[in-house]
PAROKE-618958 format. One record per residue (C-alpha): residue in three letters; x, y, z. Coordinates in steps of 0.5 Angstrom, whole numbers, padded with zeros to 4 digits, always signed. Layout:
ALAXYZ...
END
This chain:
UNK-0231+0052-0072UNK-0225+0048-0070UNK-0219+0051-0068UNK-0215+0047-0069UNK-0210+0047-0075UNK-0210+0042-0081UNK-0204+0040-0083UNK-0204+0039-0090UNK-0198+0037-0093UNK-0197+0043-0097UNK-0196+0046-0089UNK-0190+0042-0088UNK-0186+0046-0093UNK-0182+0052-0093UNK-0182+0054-0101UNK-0178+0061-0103UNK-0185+0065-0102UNK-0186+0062-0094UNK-0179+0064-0093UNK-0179+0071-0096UNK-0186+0073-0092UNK-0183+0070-0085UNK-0176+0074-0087UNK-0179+0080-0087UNK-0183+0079-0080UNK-0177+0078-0077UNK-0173+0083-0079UNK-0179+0087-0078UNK-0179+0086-0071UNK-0171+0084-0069UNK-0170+0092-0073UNK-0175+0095-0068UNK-0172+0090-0061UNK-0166+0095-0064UNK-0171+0101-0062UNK-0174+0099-0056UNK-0168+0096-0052UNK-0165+0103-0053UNK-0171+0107-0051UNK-0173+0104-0044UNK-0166+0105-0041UNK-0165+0112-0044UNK-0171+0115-0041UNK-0170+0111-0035UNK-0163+0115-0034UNK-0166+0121-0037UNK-0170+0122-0032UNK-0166+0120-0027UNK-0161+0126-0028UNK-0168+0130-0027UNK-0168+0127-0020UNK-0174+0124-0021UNK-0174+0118-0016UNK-0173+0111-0018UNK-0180+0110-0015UNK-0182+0114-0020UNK-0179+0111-0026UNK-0181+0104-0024UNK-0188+0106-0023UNK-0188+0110-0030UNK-0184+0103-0032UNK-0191+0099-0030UNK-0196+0104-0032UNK-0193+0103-0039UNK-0193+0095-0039UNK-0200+0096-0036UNK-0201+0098-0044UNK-0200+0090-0046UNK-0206+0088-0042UNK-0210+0094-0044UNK-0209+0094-0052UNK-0209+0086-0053UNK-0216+0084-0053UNK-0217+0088-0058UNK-0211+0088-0063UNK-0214+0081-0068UNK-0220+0085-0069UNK-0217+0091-0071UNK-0212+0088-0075UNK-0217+0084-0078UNK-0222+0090-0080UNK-0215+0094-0083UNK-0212+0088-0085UNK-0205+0086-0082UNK-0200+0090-0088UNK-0203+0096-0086UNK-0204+0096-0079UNK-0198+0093-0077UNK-0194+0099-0082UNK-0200+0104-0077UNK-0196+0101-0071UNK-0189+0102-0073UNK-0192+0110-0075UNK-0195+0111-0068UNK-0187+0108-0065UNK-0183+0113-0069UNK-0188+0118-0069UNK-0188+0119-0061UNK-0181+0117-0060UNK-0180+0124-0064UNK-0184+0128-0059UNK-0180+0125-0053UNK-0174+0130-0053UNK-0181+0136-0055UNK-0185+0136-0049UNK-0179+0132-0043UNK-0183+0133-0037UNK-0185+0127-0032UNK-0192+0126-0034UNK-0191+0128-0041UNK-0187+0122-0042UNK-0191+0118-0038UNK-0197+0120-0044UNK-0192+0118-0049UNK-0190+0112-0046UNK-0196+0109-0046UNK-0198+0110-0053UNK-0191+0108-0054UNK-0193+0101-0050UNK-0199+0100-0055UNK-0196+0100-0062UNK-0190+0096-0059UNK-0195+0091-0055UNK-0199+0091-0062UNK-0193+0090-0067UNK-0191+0084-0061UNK-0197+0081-0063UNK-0198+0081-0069UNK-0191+0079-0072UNK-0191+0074-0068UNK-0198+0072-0070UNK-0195+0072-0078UNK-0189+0069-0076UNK-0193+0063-0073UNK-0197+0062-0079UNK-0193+0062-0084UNK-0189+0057-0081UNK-0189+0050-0084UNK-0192+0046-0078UNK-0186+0041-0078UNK-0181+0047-0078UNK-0185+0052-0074UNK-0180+0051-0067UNK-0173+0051-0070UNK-0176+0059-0074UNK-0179+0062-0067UNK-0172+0059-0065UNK-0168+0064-0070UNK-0174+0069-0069UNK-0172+0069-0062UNK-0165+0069-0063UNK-0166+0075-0068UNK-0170+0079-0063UNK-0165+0076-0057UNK-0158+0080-0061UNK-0163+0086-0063UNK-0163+0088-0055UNK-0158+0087-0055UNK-0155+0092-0060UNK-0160+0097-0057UNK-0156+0098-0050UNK-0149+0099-0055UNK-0152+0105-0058UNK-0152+0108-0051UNK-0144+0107-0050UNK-0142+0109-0057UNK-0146+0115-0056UNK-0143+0116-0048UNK-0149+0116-0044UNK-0156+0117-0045UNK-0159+0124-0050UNK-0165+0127-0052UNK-0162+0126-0059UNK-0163+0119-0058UNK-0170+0119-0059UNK-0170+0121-0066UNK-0164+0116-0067UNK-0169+0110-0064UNK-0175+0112-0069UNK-0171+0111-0075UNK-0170+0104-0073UNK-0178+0103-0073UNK-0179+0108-0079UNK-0174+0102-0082UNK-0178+0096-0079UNK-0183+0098-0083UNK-0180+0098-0090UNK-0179+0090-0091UNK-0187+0090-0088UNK-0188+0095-0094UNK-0186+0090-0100UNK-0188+0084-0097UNK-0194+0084-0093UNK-0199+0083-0100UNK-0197+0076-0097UNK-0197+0077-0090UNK-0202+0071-0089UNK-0210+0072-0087UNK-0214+0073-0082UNK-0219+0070-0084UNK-0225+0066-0079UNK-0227+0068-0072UNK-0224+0067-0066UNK-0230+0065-0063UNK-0227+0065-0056UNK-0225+0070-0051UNK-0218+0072-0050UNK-0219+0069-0043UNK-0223+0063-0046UNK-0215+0062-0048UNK-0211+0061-0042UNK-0216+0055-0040UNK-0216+0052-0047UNK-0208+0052-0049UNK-0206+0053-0041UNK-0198+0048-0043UNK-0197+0055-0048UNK-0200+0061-0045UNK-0198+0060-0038UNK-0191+0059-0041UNK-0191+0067-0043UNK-0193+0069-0036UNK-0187+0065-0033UNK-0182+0067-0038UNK-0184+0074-0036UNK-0184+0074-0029UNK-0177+0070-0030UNK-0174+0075-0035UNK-0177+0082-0031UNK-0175+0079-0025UNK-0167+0077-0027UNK-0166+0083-0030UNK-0168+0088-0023UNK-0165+0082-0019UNK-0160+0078-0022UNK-0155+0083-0021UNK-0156+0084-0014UNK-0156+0077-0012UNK-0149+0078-0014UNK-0147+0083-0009UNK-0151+0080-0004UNK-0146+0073-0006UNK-0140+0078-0005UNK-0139+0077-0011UNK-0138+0085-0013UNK-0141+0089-0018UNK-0137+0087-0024UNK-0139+0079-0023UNK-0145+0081-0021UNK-0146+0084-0029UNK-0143+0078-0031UNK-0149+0074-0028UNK-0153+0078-0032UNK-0150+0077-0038UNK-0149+0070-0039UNK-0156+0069-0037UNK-0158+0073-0043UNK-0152+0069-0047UNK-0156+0063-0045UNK-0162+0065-0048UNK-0159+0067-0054UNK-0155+0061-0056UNK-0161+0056-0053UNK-0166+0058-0058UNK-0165+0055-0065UNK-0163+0048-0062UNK-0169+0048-0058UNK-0174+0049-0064UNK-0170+0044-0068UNK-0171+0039-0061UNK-0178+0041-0061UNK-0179+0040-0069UNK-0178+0033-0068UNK-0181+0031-0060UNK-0187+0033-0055UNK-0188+0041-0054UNK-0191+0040-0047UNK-0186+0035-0046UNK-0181+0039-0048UNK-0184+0045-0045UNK-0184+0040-0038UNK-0176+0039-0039UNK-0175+0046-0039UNK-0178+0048-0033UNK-0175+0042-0029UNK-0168+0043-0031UNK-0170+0051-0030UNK-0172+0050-0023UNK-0166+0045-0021UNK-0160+0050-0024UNK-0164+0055-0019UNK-0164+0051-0014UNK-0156+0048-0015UNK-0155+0056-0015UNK-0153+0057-0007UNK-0150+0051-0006UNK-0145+0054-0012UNK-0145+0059-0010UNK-0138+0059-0006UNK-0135+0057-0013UNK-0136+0063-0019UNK-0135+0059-0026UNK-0140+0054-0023UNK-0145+0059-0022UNK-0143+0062-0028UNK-0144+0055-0032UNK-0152+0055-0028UNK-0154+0061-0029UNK-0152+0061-0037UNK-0157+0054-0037UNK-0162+0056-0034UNK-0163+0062-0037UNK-0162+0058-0044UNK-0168+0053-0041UNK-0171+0058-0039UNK-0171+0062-0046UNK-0174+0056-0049UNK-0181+0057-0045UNK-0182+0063-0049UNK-0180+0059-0055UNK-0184+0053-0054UNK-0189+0056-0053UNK-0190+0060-0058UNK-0189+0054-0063UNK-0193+0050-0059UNK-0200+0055-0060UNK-0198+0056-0068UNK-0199+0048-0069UNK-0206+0049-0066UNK-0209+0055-0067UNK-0210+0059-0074UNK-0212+0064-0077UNK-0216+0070-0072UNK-0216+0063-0067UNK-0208+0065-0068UNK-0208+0072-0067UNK-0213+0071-0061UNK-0208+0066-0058UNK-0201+0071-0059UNK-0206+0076-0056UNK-0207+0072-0050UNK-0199+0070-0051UNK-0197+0078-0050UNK-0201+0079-0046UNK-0199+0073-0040UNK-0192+0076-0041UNK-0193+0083-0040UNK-0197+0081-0034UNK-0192+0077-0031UNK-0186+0082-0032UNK-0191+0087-0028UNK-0192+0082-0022UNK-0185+0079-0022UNK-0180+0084-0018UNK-0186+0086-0013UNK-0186+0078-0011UNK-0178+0077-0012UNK-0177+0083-0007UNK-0182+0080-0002UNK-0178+0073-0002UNK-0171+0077-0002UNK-0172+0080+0003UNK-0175+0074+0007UNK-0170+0070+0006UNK-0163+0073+0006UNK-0158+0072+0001UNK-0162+0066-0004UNK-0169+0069-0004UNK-0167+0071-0011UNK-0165+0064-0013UNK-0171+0061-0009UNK-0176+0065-0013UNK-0174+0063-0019UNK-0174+0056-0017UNK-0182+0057-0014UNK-0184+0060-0021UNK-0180+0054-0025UNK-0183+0049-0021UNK-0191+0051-0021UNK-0190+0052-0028UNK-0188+0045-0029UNK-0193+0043-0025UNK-0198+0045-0029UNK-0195+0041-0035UNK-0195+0035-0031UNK-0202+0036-0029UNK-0205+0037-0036UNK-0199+0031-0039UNK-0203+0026-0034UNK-0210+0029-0036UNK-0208+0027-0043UNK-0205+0019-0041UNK-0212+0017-0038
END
């Protein structure tokens, strides 16, 4: 079979039945972003006031995004045995369930069980709402939906950390607060996935055939996961080491995110009516310049400010792009296989981002953090380079 998409003329249209199923995807998701952003830190800084290590924390961090890389091959298949309405409700049961028992069994290794468990039905909701997002989109309006799907995930992990701070710290009580979010998320899914969009074939390929088929898409996941990861653990502390202090320091965090969240919508309209791989190549190039441009600003703080709320909007767009760009060749369980494969690049470039990052930090003082983003951007961009000349002959 082939596993390309046919766009038929009906698959250019976004009628009321289209946008209801899509709306209830996103929803679901942003809902549950609501839940996840507030549940990593509130362990982080519940164990840490346990005296447990940061070591230990980070190790735990990764144990769990092992989960991603574990459970993604077998996600599509599931779903597809289950039906995607129920196993998505299954997966939002499991993610309130073991955020129930956080605050009953508060020991290291319990935790680490439970975060685990906690990272499978987060990775198989990723997958599969992004899955049923993809293919519901009308092709000629799928980049400018995953552009208000990402803002909508971007604003729900946002909420996630505020909660912490309206609450004044970090709780047990917390967690059951953080499960009602995903017993929420479950509720638009109930009405409308009878509509959820089938699976329907085989893949007929390997999660890893994947990677080298649609490499512009898949490796745009990676990327973007290792620039996210990476800015998070570093961004701030590239500001101290700037001497900029802690406070600007966090502000380079902030419009990083900010840039994000502002750049996705324009981005999708922009590859609704252009050349994903070539949009994808201009992202990457223009990420890679403002990282570069970084140190040489960094002597002035709003024009670091502005560099930094750049790249990450151009950045941003990698995630995006890609996501649109798989919609509008794959179908079906091809699709889910594909989304599969998209999650899983992503986890893995979240877990081998800050170990790299900290190598090149430490060997070039005080820009490493700058120059690791602007290598990452620029093999990436090299790539889709490489695969763009292999079309033109």
């Amino acid at each position: 079979m082939s596993f390309e998409s046919s766009l038929s003329a009906a698959d250019q249209t976004l009628d009321r039945a289209r946008l209801v199923t899509i709306a209830a995807a996103i929803i679901c998701i942003s809902v549950a972003g609501i839940g996840l952003s507030l549940t990593a830190p509130l362990i982080s800084l519940l164990l840490s006031a346990q005296g447990v290590s940061a070591t230990a924390i980070g190790a735990q961090t990764a144990f769990a995004s092992l989960a991603g890389l574990l459970t993604s091959p077998f996600v599509p298949r599931l779903a597809r045995s289950f039906g995607l309405r129920n196993f998505l409700l299954a997966t939002l049961a499991l993610a309130a369930f073991t955020m129930s028992l956080f605050p009953l069994l508060p020991t290291f290794f319990a935790w680490c069980v439970l975060r685990f468990l906690f990272a499978c039905s987060i990775n198989a909701l990723f997958v599969l709402s992004e899955y049923w997002i993809n293919a519901a989109a009308p092709n000629a309006r799928r980049g400018f939906i995953m552009g208000i799907y990402a803002t909508s995930l971007s604003l729900g992990f946002a909420a996630g950390p505020a909660l912490l701070v309206l609450n004044d710290g970090a709780s047990l009580s917390l967690f059951p607060v953080g499960g009602c979010f995903f017993a929420v998320a479950a509720v638009p899914i109930f009405f409308a996935g009878r509509d959820a969009p089938p699976l329907e074939g085989r893949a007929g390929l390997s999660i890893w055939r994947f990677i080298l088929i649609a490499p512009v898409a898949t490796m745009a996941a990676f990327i973007y996961g290792a620039v996210e990861q990476g800015s998070f653990a570093f961004m701030a502390l590239y500001g101290e080491a700037l001497q900029l202090g802690q406070e600007n320091g966090a502000w380079l965090l902030t419009l990083f995110g900010l840039g994000n969240v502002v750049s996705q919508i324009p981005l999708g309209l922009l590859s609704d009516r252009t050349n994903r791989p070539l949009l994808l190549l201009s992202c990457a190039l223009i990420s890679a310049v403002g990282a570069l441009a970084m140190p040489l600003c960094s002597g002035s703080l709003p024009l670091l400010l502005v560099l930094v709320f750049v790249t990450g909007g151009m950045a941003g767009g990698l995630y995006t792009i890609g996501l649109a760009h798989l919609g509008s060749r794959f179908s079906g369980t091809a699709l889910a296989t594909a989304n599969a494969t998209f999650i899983m690049l992503y986890a893995l470039g979240m877990m081998i981002s800050t170990p790299v990052l900290g190598v090149v930090i430490d060997a070039v003082r005080p820009h490493g953090f700058a120059f690791g983003l602007a290598a990452l951007f620029g093999l990436y961009a090299l790539l889709v380079a490489c695969r763009l000349g292999e079309r033109a002959n």
